[in-house]
C-alpha positions in Angstrom: 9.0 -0.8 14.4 8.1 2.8 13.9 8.1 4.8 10.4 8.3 8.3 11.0 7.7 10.9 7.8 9.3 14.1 9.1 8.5 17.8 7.1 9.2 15.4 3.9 9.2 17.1 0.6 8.8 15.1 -2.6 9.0 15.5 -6.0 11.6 15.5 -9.3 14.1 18.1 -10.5 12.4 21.1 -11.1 9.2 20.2 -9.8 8.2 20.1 -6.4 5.1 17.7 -6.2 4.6 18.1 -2.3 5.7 19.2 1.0 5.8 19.6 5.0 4.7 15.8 4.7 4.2 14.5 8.8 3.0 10.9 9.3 4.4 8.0 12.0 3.2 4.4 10.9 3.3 2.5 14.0 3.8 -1.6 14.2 0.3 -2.8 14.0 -1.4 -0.1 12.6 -2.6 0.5 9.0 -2.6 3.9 7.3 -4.3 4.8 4.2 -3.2 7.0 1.9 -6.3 8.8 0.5 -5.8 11.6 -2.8 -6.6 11.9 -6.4 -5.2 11.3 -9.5 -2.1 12.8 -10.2 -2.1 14.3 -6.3 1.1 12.5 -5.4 0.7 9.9 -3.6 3.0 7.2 -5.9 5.6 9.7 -5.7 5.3 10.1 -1.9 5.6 6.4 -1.3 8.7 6.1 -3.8 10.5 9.1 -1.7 9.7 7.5 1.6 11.2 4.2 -0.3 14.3 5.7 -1.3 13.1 5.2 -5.1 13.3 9.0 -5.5 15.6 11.3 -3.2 13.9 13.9 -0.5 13.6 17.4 -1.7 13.7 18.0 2.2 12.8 16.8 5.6 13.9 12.9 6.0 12.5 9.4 6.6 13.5 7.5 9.5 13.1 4.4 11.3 12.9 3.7 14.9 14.3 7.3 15.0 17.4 6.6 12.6 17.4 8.4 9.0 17.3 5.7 6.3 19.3 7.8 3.5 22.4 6.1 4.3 20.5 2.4 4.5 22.2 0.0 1.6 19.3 -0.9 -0.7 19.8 -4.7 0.9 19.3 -3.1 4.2 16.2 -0.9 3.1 14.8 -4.2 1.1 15.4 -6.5 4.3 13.2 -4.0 6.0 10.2 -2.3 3.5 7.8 -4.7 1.2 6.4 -2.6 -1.6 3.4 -3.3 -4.0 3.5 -0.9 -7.0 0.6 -0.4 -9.2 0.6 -3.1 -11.3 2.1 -3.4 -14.9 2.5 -5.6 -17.8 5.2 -8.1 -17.4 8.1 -8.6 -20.2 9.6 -11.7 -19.3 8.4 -15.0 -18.7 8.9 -15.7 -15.4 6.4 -17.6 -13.6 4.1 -16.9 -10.5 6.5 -18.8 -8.3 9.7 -17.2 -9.5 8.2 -13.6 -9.3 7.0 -14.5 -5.5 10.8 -15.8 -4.7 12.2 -12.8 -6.3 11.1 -11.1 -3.1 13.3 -13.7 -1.1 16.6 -11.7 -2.9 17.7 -9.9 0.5 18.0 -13.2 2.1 20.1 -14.7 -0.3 23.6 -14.2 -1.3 24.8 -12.4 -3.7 25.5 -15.7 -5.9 23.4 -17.9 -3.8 19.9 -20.2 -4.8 16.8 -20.0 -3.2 17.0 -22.4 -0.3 14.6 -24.9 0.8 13.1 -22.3 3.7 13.3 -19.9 0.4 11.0 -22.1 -1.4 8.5 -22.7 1.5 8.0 -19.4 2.3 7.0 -18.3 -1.9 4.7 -21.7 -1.3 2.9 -20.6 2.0 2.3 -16.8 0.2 0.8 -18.1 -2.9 -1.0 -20.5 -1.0 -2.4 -17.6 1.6 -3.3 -15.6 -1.2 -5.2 -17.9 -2.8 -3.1 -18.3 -6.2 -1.2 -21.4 -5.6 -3.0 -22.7 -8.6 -0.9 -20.0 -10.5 2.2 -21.1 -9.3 4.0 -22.3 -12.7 2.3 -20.2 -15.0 4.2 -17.2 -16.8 3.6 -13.5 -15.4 2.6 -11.9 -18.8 0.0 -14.5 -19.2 -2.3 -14.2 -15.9 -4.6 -11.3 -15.5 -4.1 -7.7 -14.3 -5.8 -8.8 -10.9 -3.8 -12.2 -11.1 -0.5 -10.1 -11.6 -1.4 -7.6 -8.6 -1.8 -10.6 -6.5 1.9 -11.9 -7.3 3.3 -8.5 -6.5 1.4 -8.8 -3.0 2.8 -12.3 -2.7 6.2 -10.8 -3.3 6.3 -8.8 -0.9 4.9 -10.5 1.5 7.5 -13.1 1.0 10.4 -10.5 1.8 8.8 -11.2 5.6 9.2 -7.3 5.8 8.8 -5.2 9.2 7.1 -2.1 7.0 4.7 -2.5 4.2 3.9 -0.2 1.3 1.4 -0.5 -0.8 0.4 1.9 -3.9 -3.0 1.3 -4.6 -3.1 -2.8 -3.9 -6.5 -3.2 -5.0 -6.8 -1.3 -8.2 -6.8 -3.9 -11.2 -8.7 -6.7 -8.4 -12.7 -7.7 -8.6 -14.7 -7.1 -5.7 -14.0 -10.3 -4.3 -10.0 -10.2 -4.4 -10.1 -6.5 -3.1 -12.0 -8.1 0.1 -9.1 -10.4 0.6 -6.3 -8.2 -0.1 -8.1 -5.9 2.7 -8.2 -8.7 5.0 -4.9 -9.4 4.3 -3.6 -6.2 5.1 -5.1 -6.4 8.2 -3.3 -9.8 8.9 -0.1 -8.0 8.3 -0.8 -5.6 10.5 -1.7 -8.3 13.1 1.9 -9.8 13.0 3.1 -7.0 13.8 4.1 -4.5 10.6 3.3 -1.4 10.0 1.3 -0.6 7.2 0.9 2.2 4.8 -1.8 1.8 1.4 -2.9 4.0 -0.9 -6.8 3.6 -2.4 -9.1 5.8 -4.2 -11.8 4.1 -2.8 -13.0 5.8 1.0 -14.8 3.2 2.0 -11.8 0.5 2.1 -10.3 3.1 4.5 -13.7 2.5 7.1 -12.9 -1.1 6.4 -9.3 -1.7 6.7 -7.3 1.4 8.2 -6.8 2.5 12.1 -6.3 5.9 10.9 -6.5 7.8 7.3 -4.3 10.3 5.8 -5.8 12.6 3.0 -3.5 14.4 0.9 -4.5 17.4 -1.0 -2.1 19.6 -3.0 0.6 18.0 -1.9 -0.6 18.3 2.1 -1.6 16.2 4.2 -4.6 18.0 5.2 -6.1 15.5 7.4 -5.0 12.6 9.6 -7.0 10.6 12.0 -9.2 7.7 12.5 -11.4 6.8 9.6 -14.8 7.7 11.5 -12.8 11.7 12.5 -11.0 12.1 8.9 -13.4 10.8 6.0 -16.2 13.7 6.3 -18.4 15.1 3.4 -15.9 18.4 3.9 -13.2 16.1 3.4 -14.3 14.7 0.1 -15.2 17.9 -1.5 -12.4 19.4 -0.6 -10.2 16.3 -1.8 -12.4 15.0 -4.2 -14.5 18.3 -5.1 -17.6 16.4 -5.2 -20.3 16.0 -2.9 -20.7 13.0 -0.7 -23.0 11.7 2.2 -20.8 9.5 5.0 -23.5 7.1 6.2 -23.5 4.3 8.8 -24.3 0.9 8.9 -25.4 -1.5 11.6 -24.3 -5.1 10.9 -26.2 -8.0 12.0 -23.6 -8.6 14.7 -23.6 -5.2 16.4 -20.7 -3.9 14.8 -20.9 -0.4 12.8 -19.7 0.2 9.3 -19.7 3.8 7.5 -19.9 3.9 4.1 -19.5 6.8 1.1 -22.4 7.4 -1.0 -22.6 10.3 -3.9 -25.1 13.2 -2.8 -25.9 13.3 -6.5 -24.8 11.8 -10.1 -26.9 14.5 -11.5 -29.4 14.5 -14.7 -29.3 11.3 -16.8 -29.6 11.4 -20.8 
């Protein structure tokens, strides 16, 4: 299964937020989405989702264009984790998980029994069974970002999009969502994140993508893509890209500021 982001062009009516957009997602493979605030990158994903229409270029799949795709069709295939937000109704953990089991069911149909197992197996994976019957407005902001993962893991989706997965969780949870998303990509889906945070990109991602005005202005492996010119021109802040031997062998790189400047 192969996502292919062809001279895409994004943004709303009279207001183009990017263009020339060029990015394949391969089955296997995780890509990170690296930009800053306000840069794009929630909009991006929502054009490539069908959430917002193209201002040009297309999205396809396997080398068909999606914009004539039925939403069951394009929810049968994509599993997408928005940034968290507060819930209104009080559903539990449980029901928001099986929610994501609505392109397998008919349009007047219950959750069947392989329905139900398959919420179960999520929550238990993620580590929230515990949550399972308690209402969505009541958990945490992590708690809630881990249900929308669960969700959409549950859809048992060939392509997974995820805007910023590990913004609301402590450092603990963001280490499992990572490893996670690797897992995914171990079965077999392709895999596109956004983060904030470089480093998870060393950690999780087989290539990075770092948009910057609306560009693209690098893709590549992590090690090729994330370089102190990258960040400044991204970020505009100095950073050194260090690396880090591991006691079994293995190298890590790792982002650390150049400076926080004076204190007091």
């Amino acid at each position: 299964m192969r996502l292919q982001i062809e001279d895409l062009a994004f943004g709303y009516p009279g207001r183009l937020v990017g263009h020339g957009v060029n990015l394949v997602v391969e089955a296997g493979e995780v890509v990170c989405l690296l930009g800053p605030n306000g840069g794009g990158k929630t909009t991006l994903f929502k054009t490539v989702l069908r959430l917002l229409e193209p201002r040009g270029g297309r999205v396809a799949v396997d080398g068909e264009a999606i914009d004539g795709w039925s939403r069951r069709r394009l929810a049968r295939l994509f599993g997408y984790v928005p940034q968290a937000a507060p819930g209104m109704f009080p559903f539990t953990i449980r029901e928001m998980v099986l929610m994501g089991r609505t392109a397998h069911i008919g349009l007047f149909g219950a959750p069947s029994a392989r329905d139900l197992e398959v919420a179960d197996e999520v929550l238990a994976i993620l580590g929230i069974a515990h949550l399972a019957e308690r209402p969505y407005p009541e958990v945490s902001g992590g708690e809630r970002q881990m249900a929308l993962i669960a969700r959409a893991l549950a859809q048992e989706p060939r392509i997974l999009v995820l805007d910023e997965p590990t913004a609301n969780l402590d450092f603990g949870n963001q280490v499992r969502v990572l490893s996670h998303v690797r897992g995914a990509a171990r079965r077999g889906l392709a895999v596109i994140l956004s983060t904030h945070d470089p480093d998870q990109a060393f950690l999780s991602a087989d290539r990075a993508a770092m948009l910057h005005e609306g560009e693209l202005v690098r893709v590549g492996p992590p090690a090729e893509t994330i370089t102190p010119e990258s960040l400044r021109l991204v970020y505009g802040v100095d950073v050194d890209v260090v690396a880090l031997d591991r006691p079994d062998g293995t190298r890590v790189r790792l982002c650390v500021p150049a400076r926080l400047g004076p204190s007091g």
